[in-house]
N, C-alpha and C positions, 0 to 999 in steps of 0.2 A: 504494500500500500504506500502512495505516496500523497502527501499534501502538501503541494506547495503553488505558485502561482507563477503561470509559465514564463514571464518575464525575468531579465538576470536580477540577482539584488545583491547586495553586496555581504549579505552575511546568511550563510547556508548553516542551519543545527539539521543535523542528523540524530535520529536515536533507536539504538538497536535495543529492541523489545521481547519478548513473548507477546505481549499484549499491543498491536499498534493501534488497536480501537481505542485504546482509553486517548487517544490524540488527535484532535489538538487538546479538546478539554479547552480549559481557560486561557491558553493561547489562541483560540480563534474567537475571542472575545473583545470588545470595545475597541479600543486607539492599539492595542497588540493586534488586534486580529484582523482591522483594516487595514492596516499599515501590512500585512502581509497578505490579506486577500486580495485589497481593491489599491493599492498604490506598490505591488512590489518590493519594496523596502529591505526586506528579508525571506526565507522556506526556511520549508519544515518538512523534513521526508523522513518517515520510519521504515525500518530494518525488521523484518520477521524473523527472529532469528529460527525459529521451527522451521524453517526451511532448508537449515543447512543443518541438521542434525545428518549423523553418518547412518542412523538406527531403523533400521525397516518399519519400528513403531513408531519412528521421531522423537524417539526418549533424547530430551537433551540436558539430564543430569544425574549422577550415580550418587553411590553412598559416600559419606568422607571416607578419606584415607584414615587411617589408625581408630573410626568407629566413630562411635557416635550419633545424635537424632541427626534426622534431617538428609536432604538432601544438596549436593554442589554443582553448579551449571560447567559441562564440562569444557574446557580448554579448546579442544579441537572443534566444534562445534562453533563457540565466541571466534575463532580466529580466523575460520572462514565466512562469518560473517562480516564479519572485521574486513578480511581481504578483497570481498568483494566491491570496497568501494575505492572512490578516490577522495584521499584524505585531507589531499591539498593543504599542507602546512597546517591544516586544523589541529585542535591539542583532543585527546582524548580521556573524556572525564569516567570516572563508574562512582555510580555513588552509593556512597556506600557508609553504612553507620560509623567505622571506625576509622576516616578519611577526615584528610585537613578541615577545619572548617571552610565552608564557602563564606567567602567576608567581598567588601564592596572591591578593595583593590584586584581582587581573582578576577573579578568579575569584570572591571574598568579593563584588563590586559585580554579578555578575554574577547569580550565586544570590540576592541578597535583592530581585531582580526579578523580572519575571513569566514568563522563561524568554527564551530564546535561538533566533536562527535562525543555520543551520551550513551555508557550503557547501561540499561534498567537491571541491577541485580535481583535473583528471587532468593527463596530457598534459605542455605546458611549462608550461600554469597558466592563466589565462582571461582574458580581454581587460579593460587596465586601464580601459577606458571604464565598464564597467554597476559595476567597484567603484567608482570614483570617483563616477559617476551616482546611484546608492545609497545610498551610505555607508556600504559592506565597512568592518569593521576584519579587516586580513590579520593572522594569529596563526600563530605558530611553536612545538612542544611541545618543540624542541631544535636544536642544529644538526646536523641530517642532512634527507638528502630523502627522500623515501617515494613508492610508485609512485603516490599516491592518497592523498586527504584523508579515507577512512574513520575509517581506526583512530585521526588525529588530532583527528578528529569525535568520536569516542567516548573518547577521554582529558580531553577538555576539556567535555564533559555531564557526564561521570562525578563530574568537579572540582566543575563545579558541584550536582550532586544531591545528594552525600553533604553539603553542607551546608542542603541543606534540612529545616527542623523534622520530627523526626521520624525520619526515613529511618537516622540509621545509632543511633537509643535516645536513651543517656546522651550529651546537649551535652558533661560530661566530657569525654568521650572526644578533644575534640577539641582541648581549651586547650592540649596539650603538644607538638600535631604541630610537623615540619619547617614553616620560614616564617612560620609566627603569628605569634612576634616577633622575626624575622629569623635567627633562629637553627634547625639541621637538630635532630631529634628525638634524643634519647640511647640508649644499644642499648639491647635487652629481651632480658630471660629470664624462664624459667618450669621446670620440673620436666623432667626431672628433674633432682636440686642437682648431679652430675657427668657430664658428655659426654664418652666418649672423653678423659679424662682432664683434661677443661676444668671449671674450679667456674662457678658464677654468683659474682660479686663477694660477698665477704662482708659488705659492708655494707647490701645489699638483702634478705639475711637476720635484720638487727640489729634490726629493729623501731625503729627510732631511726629518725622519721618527720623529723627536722630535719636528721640528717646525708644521709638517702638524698636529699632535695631537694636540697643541697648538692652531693651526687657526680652525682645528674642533669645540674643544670646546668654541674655543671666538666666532665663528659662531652659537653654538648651546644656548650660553646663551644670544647672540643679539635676533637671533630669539624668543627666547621664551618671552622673556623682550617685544618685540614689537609686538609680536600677541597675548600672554598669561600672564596677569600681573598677574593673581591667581595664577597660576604654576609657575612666577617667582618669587611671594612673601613670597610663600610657600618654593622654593629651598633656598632665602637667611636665613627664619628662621628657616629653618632646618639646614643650614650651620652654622650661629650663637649657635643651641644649640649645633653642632658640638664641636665649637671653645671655647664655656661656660663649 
């Protein structure tokens, strides 16, 4: 199965699946999913990987080696899935619970390249041989497991698309997010000026275009300080070797 939109774009995600139904999913939604249906911008093709199973049943995973629950998707199988494509300097991701975190700089080096290939792990996960043989980078969206590498396949294209020219308007839009520079994003309101008895901050009403940039940022380095001490311990030592 392929889904993509027959003009070139400059940033191709592949993703080798068992499942390629579960795709786009939420990538063929809103300003993501226009931006690749009706303006080009980027595709999206999925890999069955059942297809290249070597097994007259199409069994594409055995027991672990040295025992144990579960089943491992097997090497030979992944690597000519693998092989059948052109990978075109793309980087190859598998994601996978026990894989780097996926953070915003992966992801900035990731999108101003020519697009990614993604593999959906099942099972206990896939045999370290064909990533190692390859060159998988294993990526993690969090610490948790998940029954399947789909929907961390599609948070981590996602990361990448929306920074692609184009695809979500105004560049704007994007200088203030969570992580850009190390710091989480500061809250937002909009209309109407009283919620269930809550105001929007009065000074985002003030018109005073140098104090609200002030309250942004005191807001954006409270929040990170109290939900992320690593991102804030990390921002103040980066600022000190600033200041050094």
């Amino acid at each position: 199965m392929v889904c993509e939109d027959p003009r070139a774009a400059p940033f191709l995600a592949t993703v080798l699946t068992m499942f390629p139904e579960a795709f786009p999913g939420p990538l063929g939604v809103s300003l993501i999913g226009t931006s690749w249906r009706e303006q080009g911008l980027w595709r999206l093709e999925t890999v069955d990987i059942r297809a290249f199973s070597k097994d007259k049943r199409g069994f594409l995973d055995d027991t672990p080696a040295g025992g144990g629950a579960g089943q491992v998707l097997k090497a030979d199988v992944i690597a000519s899935a693998l092989d059948s494509l052109e990978r075109g300097g793309r980087p190859l991701l598998c994601m996978s619970a026990r894989g780097r975190p996926l953070t915003q700089a992966r992801v900035r080096d990731w999108a101003a390249g020519p697009g990614v290939i993604v593999l959906c792990g099942r099972f206990e996960g896939v045999d370290q041989r064909v990533l190692d043989a390859r060159g998988f980078e294993e990526v993690a969206i969090g610490d948790a497991v998940l029954a399947g590498g789909e929907a961390a396949a599609m948070v981590a294209i996602e990361a990448c698309v929306r920074l692609v020219p184009g695809v979500l308007g105004a560049a704007a839009s994007l200088q203030d997010e969570s992580f850009e520079d190390g710091l989480l994003e500061h809250p937002q309101y909009t209309r109407p000026r009283t919620f269930e008895g809550l105001d929007i901050p009065e000074v985002l009403l003030s018109g005073d275009h140098g104090r609200i940039a002030r309250w942004r940022q005191a807001m954006r380095e409270e929040t990170t300080r109290e939900r992320r001490p690593d991102l804030w311990a990390a921002h103040l030592a980066h600022q000190q070797a600033k200041g050094g």
